[in-house]
ZADREN-328561 format. One record per residue (C-alpha): residue in three letters; x, y, z negated. Coordinates in steps of 0.05 Angstrom, whole numbers, m for minus. Example, Ala and Ser with C-alpha at 12.3 -4.5 7.8 and 13.67 -1.06 7.14 Angstrom:
REM ZADREN-328561
rest:ALA, x:246, y:m90, z:m156;
rest:SER, x:273, y:m21, z:m143;
END
This chain:
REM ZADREN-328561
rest:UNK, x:m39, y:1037, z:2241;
rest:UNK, x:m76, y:966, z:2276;
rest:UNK, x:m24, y:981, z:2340;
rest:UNK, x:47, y:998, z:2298;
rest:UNK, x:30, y:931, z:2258;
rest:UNK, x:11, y:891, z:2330;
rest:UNK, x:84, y:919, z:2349;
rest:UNK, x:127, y:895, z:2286;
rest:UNK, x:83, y:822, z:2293;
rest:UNK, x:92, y:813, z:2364;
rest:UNK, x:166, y:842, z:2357;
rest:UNK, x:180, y:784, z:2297;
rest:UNK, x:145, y:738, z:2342;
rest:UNK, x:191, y:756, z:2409;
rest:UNK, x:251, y:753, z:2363;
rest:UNK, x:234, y:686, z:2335;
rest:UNK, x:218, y:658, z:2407;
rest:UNK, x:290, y:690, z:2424;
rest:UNK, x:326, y:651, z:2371;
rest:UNK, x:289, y:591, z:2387;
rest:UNK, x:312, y:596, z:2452;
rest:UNK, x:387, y:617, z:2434;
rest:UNK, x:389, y:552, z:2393;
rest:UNK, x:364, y:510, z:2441;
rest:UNK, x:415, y:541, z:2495;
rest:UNK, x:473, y:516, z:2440;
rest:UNK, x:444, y:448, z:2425;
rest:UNK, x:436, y:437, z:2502;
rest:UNK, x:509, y:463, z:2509;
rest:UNK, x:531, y:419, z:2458;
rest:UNK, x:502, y:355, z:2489;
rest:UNK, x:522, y:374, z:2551;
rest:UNK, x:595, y:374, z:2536;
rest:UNK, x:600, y:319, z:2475;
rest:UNK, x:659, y:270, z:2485;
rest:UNK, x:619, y:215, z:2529;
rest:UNK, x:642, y:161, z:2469;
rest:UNK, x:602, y:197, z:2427;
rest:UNK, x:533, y:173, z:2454;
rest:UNK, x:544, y:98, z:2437;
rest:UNK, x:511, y:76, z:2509;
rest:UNK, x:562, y:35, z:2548;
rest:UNK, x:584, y:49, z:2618;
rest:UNK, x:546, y:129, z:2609;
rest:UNK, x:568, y:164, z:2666;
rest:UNK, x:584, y:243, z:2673;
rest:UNK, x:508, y:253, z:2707;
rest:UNK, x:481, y:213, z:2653;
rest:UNK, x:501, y:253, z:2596;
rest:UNK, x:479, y:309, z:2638;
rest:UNK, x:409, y:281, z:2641;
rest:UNK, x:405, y:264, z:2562;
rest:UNK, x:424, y:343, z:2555;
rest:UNK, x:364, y:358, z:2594;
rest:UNK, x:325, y:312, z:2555;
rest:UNK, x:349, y:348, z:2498;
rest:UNK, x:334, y:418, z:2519;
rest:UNK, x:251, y:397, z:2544;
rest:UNK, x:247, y:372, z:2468;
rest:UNK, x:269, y:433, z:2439;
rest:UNK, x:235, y:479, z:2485;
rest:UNK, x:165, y:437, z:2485;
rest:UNK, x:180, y:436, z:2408;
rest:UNK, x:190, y:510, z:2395;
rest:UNK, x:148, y:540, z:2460;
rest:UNK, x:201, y:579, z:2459;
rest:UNK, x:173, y:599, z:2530;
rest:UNK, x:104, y:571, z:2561;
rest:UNK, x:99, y:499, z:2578;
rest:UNK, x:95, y:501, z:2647;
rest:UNK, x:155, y:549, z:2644;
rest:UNK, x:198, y:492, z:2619;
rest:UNK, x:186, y:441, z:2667;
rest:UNK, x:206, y:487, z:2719;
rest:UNK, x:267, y:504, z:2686;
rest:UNK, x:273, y:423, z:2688;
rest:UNK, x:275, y:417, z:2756;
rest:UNK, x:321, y:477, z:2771;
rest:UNK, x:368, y:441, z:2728;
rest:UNK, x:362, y:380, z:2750;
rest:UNK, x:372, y:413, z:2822;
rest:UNK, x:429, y:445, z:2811;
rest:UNK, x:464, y:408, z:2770;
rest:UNK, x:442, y:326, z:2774;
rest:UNK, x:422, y:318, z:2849;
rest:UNK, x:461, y:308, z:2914;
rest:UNK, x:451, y:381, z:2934;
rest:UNK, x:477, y:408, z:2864;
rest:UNK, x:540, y:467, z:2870;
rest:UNK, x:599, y:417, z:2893;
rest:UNK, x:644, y:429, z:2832;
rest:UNK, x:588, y:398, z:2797;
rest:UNK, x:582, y:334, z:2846;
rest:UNK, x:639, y:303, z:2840;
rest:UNK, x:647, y:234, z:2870;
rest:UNK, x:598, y:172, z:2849;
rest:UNK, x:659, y:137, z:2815;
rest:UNK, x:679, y:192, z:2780;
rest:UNK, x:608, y:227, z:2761;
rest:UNK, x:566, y:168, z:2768;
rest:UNK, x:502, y:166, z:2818;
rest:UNK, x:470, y:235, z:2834;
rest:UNK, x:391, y:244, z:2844;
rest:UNK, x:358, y:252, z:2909;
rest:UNK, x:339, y:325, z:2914;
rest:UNK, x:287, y:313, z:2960;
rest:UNK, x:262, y:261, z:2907;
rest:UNK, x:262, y:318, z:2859;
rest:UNK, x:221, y:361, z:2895;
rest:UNK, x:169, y:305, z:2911;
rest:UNK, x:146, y:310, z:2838;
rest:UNK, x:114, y:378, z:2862;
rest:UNK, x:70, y:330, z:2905;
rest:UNK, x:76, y:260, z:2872;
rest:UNK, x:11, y:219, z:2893;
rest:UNK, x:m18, y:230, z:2816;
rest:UNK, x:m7, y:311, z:2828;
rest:UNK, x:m57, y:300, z:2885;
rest:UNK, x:m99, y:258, z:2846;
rest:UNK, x:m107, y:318, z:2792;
rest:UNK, x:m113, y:368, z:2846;
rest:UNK, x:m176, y:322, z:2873;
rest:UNK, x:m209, y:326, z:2807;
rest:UNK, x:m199, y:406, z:2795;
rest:UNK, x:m232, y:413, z:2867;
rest:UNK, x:m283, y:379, z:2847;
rest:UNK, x:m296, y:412, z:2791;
rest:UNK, x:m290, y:480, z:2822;
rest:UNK, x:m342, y:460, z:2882;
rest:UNK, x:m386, y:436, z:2830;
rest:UNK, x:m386, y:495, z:2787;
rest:UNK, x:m395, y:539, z:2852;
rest:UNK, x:m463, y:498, z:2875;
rest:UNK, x:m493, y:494, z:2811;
rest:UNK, x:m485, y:419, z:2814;
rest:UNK, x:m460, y:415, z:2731;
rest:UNK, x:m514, y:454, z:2710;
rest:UNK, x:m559, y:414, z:2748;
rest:UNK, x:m528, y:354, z:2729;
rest:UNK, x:m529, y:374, z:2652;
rest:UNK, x:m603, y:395, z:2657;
rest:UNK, x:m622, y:324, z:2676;
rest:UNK, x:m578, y:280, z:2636;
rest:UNK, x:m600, y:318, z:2575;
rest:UNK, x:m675, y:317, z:2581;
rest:UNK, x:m676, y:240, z:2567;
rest:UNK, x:m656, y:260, z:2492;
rest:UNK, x:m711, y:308, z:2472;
rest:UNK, x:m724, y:348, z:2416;
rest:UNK, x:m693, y:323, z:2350;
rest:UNK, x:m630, y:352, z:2338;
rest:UNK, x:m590, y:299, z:2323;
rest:UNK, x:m612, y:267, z:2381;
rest:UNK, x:m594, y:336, z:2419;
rest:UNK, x:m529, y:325, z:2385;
rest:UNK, x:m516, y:255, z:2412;
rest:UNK, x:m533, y:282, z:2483;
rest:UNK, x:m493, y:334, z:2490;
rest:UNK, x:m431, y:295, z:2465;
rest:UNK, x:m445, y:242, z:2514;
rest:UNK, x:m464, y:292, z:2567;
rest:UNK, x:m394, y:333, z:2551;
rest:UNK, x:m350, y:263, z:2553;
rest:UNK, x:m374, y:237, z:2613;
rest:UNK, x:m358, y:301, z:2647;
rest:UNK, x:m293, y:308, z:2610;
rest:UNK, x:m279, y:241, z:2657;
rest:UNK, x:m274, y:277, z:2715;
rest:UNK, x:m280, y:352, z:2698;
rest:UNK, x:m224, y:379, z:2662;
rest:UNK, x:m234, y:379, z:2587;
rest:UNK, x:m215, y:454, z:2578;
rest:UNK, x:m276, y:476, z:2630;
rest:UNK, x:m320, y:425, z:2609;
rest:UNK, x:m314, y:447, z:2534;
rest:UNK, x:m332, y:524, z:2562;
rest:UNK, x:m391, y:504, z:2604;
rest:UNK, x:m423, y:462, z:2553;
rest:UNK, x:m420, y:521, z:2498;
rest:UNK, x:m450, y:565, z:2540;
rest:UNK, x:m511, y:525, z:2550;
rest:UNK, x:m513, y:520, z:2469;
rest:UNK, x:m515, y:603, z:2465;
rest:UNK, x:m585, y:600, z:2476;
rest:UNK, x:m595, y:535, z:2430;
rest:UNK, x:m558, y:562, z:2371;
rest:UNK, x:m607, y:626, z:2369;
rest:UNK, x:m668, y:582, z:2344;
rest:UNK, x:m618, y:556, z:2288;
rest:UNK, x:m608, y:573, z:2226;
rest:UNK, x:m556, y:623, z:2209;
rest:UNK, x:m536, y:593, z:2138;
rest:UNK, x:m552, y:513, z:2167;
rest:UNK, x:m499, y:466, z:2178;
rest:UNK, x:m532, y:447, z:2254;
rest:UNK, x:m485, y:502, z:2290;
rest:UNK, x:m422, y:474, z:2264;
rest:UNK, x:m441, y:402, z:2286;
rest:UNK, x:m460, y:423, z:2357;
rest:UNK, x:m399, y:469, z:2362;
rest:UNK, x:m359, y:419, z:2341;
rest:UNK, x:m396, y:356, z:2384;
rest:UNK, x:m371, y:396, z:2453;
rest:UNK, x:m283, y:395, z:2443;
rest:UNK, x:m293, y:322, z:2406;
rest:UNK, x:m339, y:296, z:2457;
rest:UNK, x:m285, y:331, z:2515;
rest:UNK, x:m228, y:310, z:2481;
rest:UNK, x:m251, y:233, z:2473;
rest:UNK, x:m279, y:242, z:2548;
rest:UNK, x:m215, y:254, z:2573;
rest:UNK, x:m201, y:172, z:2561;
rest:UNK, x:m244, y:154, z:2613;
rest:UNK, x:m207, y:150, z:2682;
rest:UNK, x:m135, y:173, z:2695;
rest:UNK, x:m151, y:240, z:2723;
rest:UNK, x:m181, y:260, z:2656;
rest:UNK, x:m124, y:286, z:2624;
rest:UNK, x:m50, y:289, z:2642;
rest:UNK, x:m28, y:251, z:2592;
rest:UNK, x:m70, y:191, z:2630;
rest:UNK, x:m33, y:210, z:2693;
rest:UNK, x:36, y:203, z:2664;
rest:UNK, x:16, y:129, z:2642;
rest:UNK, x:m23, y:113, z:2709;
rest:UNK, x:43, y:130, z:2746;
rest:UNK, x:88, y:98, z:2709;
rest:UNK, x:55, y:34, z:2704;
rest:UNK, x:35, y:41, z:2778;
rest:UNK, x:100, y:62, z:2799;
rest:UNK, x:127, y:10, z:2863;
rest:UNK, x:197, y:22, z:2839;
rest:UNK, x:182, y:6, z:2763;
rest:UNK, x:131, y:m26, z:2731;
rest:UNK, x:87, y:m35, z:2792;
rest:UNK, x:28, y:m65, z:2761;
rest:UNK, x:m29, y:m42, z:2809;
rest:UNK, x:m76, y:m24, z:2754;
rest:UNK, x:m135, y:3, z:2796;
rest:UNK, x:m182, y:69, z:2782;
rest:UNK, x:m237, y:23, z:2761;
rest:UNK, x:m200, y:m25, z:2727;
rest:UNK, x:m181, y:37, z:2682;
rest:UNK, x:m251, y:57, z:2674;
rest:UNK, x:m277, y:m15, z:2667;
rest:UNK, x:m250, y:m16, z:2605;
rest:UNK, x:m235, y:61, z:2576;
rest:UNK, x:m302, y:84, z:2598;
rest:UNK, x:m346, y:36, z:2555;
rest:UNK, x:m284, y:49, z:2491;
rest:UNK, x:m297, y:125, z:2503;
rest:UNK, x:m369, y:110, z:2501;
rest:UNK, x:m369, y:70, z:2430;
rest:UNK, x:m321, y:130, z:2409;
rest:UNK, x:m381, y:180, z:2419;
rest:UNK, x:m424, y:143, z:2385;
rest:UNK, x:m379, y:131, z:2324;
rest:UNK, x:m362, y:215, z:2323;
rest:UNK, x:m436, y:226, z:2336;
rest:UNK, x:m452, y:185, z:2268;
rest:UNK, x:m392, y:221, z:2231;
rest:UNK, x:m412, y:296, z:2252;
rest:UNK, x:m484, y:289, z:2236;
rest:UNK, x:m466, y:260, z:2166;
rest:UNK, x:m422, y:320, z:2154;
rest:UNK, x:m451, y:370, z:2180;
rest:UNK, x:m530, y:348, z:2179;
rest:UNK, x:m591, y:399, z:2213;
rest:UNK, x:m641, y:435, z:2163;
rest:UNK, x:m678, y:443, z:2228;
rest:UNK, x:m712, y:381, z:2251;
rest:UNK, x:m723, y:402, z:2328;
rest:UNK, x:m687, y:435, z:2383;
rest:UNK, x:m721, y:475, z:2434;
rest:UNK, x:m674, y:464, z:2492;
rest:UNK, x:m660, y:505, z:2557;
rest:UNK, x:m605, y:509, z:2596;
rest:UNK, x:m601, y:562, z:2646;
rest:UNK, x:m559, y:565, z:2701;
rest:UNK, x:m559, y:584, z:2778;
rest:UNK, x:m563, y:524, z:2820;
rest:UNK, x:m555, y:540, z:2901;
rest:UNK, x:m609, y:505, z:2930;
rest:UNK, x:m575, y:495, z:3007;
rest:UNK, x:m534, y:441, z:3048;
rest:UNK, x:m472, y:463, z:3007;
rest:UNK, x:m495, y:440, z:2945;
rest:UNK, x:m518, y:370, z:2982;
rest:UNK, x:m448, y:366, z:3014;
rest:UNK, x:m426, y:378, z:2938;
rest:UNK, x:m468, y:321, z:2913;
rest:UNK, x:m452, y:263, z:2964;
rest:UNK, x:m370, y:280, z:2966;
rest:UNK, x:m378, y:281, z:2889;
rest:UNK, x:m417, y:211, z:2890;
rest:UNK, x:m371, y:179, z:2945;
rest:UNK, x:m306, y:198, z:2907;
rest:UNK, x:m330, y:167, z:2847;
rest:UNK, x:m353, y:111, z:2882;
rest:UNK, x:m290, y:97, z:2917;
rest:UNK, x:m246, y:111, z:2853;
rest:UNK, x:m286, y:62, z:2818;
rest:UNK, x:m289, y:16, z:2885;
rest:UNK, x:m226, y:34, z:2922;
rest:UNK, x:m170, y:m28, z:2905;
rest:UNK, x:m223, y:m78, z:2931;
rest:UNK, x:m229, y:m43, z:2995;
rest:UNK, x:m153, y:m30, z:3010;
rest:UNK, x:m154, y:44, z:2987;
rest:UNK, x:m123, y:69, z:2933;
rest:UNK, x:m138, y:130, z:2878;
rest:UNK, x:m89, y:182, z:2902;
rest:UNK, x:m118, y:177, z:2976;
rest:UNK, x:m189, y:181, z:2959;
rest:UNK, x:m168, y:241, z:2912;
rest:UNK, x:m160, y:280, z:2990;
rest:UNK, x:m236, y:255, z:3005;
rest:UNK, x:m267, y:320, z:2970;
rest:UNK, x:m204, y:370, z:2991;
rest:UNK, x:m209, y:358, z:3070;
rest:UNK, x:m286, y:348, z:3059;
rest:UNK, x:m298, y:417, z:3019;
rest:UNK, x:m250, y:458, z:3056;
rest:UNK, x:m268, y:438, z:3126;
rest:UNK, x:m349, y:461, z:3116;
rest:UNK, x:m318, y:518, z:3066;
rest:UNK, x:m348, y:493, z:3002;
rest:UNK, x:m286, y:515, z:2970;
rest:UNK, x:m244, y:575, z:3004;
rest:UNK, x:m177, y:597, z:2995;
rest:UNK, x:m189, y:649, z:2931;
rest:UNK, x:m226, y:591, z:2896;
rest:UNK, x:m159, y:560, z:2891;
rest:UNK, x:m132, y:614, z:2839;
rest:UNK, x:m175, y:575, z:2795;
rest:UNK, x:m139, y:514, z:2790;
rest:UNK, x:m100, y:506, z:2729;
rest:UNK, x:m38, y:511, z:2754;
rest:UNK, x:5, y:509, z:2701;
rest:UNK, x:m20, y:438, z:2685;
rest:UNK, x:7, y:419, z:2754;
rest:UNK, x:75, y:440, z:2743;
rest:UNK, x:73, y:410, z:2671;
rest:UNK, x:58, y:343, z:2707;
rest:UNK, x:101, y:355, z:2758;
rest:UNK, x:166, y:371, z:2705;
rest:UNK, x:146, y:302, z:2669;
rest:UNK, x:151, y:259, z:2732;
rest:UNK, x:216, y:304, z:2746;
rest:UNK, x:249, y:277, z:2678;
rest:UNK, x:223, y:204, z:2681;
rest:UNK, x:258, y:203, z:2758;
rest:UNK, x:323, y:233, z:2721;
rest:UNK, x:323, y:167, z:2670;
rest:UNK, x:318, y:122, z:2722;
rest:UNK, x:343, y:148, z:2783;
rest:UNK, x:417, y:165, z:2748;
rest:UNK, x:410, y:92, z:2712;
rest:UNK, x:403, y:121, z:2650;
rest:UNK, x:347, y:75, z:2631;
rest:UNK, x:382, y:13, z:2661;
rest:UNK, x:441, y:23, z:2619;
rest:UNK, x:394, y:44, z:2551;
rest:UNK, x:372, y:m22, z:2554;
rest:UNK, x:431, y:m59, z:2568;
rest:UNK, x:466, y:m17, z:2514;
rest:UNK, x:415, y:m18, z:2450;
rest:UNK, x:392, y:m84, z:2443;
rest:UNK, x:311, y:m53, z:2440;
rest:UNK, x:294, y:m141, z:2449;
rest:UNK, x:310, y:m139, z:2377;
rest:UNK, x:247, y:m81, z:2355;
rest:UNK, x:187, y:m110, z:2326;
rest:UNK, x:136, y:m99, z:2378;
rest:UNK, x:75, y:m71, z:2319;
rest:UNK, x:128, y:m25, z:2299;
rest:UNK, x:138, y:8, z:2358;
rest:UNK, x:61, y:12, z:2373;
rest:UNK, x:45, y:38, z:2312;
rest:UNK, x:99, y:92, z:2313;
rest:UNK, x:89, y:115, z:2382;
rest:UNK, x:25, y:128, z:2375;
rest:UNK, x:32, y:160, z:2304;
rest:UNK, x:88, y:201, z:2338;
rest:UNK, x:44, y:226, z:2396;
rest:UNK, x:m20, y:238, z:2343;
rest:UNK, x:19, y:292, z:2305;
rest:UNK, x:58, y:316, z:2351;
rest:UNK, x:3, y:329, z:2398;
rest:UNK, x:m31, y:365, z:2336;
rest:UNK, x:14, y:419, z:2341;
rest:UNK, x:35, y:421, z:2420;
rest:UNK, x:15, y:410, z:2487;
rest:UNK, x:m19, y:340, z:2493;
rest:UNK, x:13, y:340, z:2559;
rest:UNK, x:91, y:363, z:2534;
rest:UNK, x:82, y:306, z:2477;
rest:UNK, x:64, y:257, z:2538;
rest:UNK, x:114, y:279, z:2581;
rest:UNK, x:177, y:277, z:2530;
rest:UNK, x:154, y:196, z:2495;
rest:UNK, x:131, y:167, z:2560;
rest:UNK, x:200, y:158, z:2595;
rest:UNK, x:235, y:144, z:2530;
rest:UNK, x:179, y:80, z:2515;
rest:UNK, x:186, y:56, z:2582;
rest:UNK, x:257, y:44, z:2569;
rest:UNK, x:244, y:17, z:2506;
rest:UNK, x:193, y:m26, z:2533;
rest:UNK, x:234, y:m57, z:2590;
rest:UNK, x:282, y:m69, z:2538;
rest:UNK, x:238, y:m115, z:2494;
rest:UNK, x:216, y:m165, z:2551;
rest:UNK, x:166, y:m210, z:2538;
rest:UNK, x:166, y:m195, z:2465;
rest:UNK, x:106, y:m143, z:2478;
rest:UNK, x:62, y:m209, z:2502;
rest:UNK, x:39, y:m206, z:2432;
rest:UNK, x:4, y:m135, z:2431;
rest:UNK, x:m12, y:m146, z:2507;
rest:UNK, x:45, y:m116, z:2539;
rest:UNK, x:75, y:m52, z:2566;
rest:UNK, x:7, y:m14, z:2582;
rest:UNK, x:m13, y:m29, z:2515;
rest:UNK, x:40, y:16, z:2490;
rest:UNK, x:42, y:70, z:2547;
rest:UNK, x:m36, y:75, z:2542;
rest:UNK, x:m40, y:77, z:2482;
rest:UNK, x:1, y:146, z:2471;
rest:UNK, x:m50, y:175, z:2525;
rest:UNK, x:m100, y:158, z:2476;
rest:UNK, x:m72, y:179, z:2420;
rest:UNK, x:m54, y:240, z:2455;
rest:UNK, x:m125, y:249, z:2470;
rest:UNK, x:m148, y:234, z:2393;
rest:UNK, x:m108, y:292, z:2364;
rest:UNK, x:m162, y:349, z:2359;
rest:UNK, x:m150, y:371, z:2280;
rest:UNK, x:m137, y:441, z:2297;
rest:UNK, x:m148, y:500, z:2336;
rest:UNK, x:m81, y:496, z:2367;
rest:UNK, x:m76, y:434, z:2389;
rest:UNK, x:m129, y:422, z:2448;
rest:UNK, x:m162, y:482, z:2505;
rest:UNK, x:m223, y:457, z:2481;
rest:UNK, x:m212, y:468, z:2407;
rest:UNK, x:m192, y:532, z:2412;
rest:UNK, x:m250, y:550, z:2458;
rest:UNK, x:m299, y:520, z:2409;
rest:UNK, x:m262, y:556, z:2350;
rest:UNK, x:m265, y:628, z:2385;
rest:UNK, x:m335, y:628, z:2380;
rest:UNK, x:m331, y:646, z:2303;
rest:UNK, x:m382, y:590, z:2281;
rest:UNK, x:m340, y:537, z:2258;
rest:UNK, x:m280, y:549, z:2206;
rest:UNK, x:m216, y:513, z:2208;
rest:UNK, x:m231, y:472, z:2150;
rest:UNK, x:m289, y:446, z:2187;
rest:UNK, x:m241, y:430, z:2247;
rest:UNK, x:m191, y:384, z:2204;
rest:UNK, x:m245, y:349, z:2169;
rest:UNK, x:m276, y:328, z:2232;
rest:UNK, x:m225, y:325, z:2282;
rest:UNK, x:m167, y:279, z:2243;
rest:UNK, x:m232, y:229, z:2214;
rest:UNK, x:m254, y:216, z:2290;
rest:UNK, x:m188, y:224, z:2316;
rest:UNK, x:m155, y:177, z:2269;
rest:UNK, x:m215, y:127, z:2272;
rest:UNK, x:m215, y:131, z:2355;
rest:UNK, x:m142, y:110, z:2350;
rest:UNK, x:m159, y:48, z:2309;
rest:UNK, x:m212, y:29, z:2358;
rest:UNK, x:m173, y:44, z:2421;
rest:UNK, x:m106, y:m5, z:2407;
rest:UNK, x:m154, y:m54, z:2386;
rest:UNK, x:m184, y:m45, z:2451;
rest:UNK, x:m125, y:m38, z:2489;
rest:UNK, x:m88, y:m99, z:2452;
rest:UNK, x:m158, y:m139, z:2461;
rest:UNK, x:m165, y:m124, z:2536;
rest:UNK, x:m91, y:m120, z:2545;
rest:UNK, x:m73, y:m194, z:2520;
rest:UNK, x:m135, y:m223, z:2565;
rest:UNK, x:m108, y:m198, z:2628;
rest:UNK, x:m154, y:m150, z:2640;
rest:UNK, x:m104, y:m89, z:2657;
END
């Protein structure tokens, strides 16, 4: 009976993912072939609507998951292959005066290996080498020790513990690490107490607020850090630790303020903890190679700009370093996540379309975006990216409002001044991104911390929208304060 009723759901399900896909075929069809007067942008070229029907087609498809995530932005690049760049089929080429300016199909394939791809891939080594050695549980051992035995203040560790690792670990294995060294924890709980729920639900807050800290921490970070980086756009040399200068310490008050709001929900019967976290640490020159690459990466992130080198190249300091004394061998790298990759690697792919066809150029020339009130537009981004992000990928939300509010943004000019400029708006959506953790669906680590059974949904949306909608507050007033002094 359980398998014919598995059948009819996941049947309804394949059909609905069908139509969704069917509809957005039509609506991208539609766009695609619109009379070119119908889009209001002056001087849109033939590539340019083509580009805008892409646009349209990674909305619907992020929208409706129609198929995976990474799935799309491969199917964004084959597109944009065949059909926008200089090596598309020749009936679709045309000539620049009659089509309007074609993309670079070697540019298109960069995005596989864009300098902020190899930044990620530098962090998921690390975390990988780390894991291997034993150097995380290691590392989690001693930072929580300093918090001892009352639970709340075992509560406080372990969401500061989980952030600062969600800085440089991904979030998603971060979240799964830290729960398994609360199995043994939640045993001397108990079963009826409200002190499960808060440390179940301290681990994907305290990952997804982590995150915040550096640009490699989630992808939504690494679309911003590009973009505002870029040499051919914004170019505005924002350095690893200038990004951690300020995030880190915001991330840090963030904690603090989601530590005070979990323990007042959800407050221990049990005074004490008796903590142990058990792990196999590798006690040999592998896990000392692990700890001084992982020390001198971080140090040169955070110290790199003053010494001449940037984030992306240091991000090769711990590949060439672990795979030349075999730290990390070629099966470890199945366990890079890389469908994140391509996901990144689709939303540089549709930022280059905007501006490499002159898309963007003629956006702004053509809607007069010096005339939007520069609050507004904060405010509704980042509201925007919350819910959205609520209910998809963090990283498709990123991807899709990025390259539309860096248009908008070069539009308005100096008018951002006021809320302290461009990377108040483009980090901001990282961070609000980052702050949408109300449900099960809408982070890794959520769902990881809901499939353990101990927390209910209910428990999730209380928690997750009061810190994420109070860690949104604090972060534009950050961002604006910081922003407006020159800082970044």
């Amino acid at each position: 009976m359980q398998e014919t009723v598995k059948k009819v759901l996941t049947g309804d399900f394949n059909r609905k993912k069908a139509l969704m896909f069917l509809i957005t075929a039509l609506a991208t069809i539609l766009v695609w072939n619109l009379p070119i007067d119908s889009f209001g942008i002056e001087g849109l070229t033939v590539v340019q609507q083509r580009v805008i029907a892409i646009f349209v087609m990674a909305v619907m498809l992020w929208l409706t998951e129609a198929i995976p995530a990474w799935a799309t932005s491969v199917v964004i690049i084959f597109v944009l292959l065949f059909f926008v760049s200089d090596s598309a089929f020749a009936v679709m080429q045309g000539s620049e005066g009659e089509y309007g300016k074609l993309l670079d199909y070697q540019g298109v394939m960069a995005c596989f290996a864009d300098p902020t791809i190899i930044l990620f891939l530098g962090g998921f080594i690390l975390a990988i080498a780390a894991t291997k050695s034993g150097l995380d549980v290691l590392m989690a051992k001693t930072l929580i020790a300093p918090f001892g035995k009352r639970s709340e203040n075992v509560l406080l560790g372990f969401m500061l513990i989980t952030g600062i690792f969600s800085m440089f670990i991904s979030n998603t294995a971060t979240a799964a690490m830290m729960l398994t060294f609360l199995t043994p924890v939640f045993k001397s709980l108990p079963a009826n107490g409200k002190g499960r729920v808060a440390l179940t639900m301290a681990i994907p807050i305290g990952a997804n607020l982590g995150g915040m800290g550096t640009p490699i921490g989630t992808p939504p970070n690494a679309f911003a850090y590009k973009v505002l980086n870029d040499p051919a756009g914004l170019n505005l040399g924002i350095g690893f630790g200038e990004w951690m200068a300020i995030m880190a310490p915001m991330v840090i008050i963030m904690l603090f303020c989601a530590w005070f709001i979990i323990r007042k929900m959800f407050p221990f019967s049990q005074k004490t903890i008796e903590l142990k976290i058990d792990g196999n640490i590798s006690h040999n020159w592998r896990t000392i190679v692990v700890g001084a690459t992982f020390f001198l990466t971080i140090l040169l992130w955070v110290c790199g700009k003053q010494l001449g080198v940037n984030a992306n190249t240091v991000a090769m300091l711990p590949i060439a370093v672990f795979a030349f004394t075999g730290v990390v061998t070629a099966s470890d790298l199945k366990d890079i996540d890389w469908a994140v990759i391509w996901m990144v690697a689709g939303g540089f792919a549709l930022g280059l379309a905007m501006n490499g066809t002159g898309l963007a150029e003629n956006a702004v020339n053509s809607i007069p975006f010096a005339e939007f009130n520069p609050l507004v537009i904060m405010v509704v981004s980042g509201l925007v990216c919350f819910i959205l992000s609520n209910f998809i990928s963090n990283t498709a939300t990123a991807a899709l409002l990025i390259p539309i509010l860096t248009v908008v943004c070069s539009g308005m000019g100096d008018k951002l001044t006021s809320i302290g400029g461009t990377q108040t708006i483009l980090i901001g959506v990282a961070v609000a991104a980052s702050c949408a953790m109300s449900l099960p669906i809408s982070t890794p680590p959520n769902a990881i911390a809901y499939s353990t059974g101990l927390i209910q949904q209910t428990d999730m949306v209380k928690a997750g929208l009061t810190v994420g909608v109070l860690s949104m507050v604090i972060g534009y007033t950050v961002l604006i304060t910081f922003c407006r002094l020159g800082f970044m």
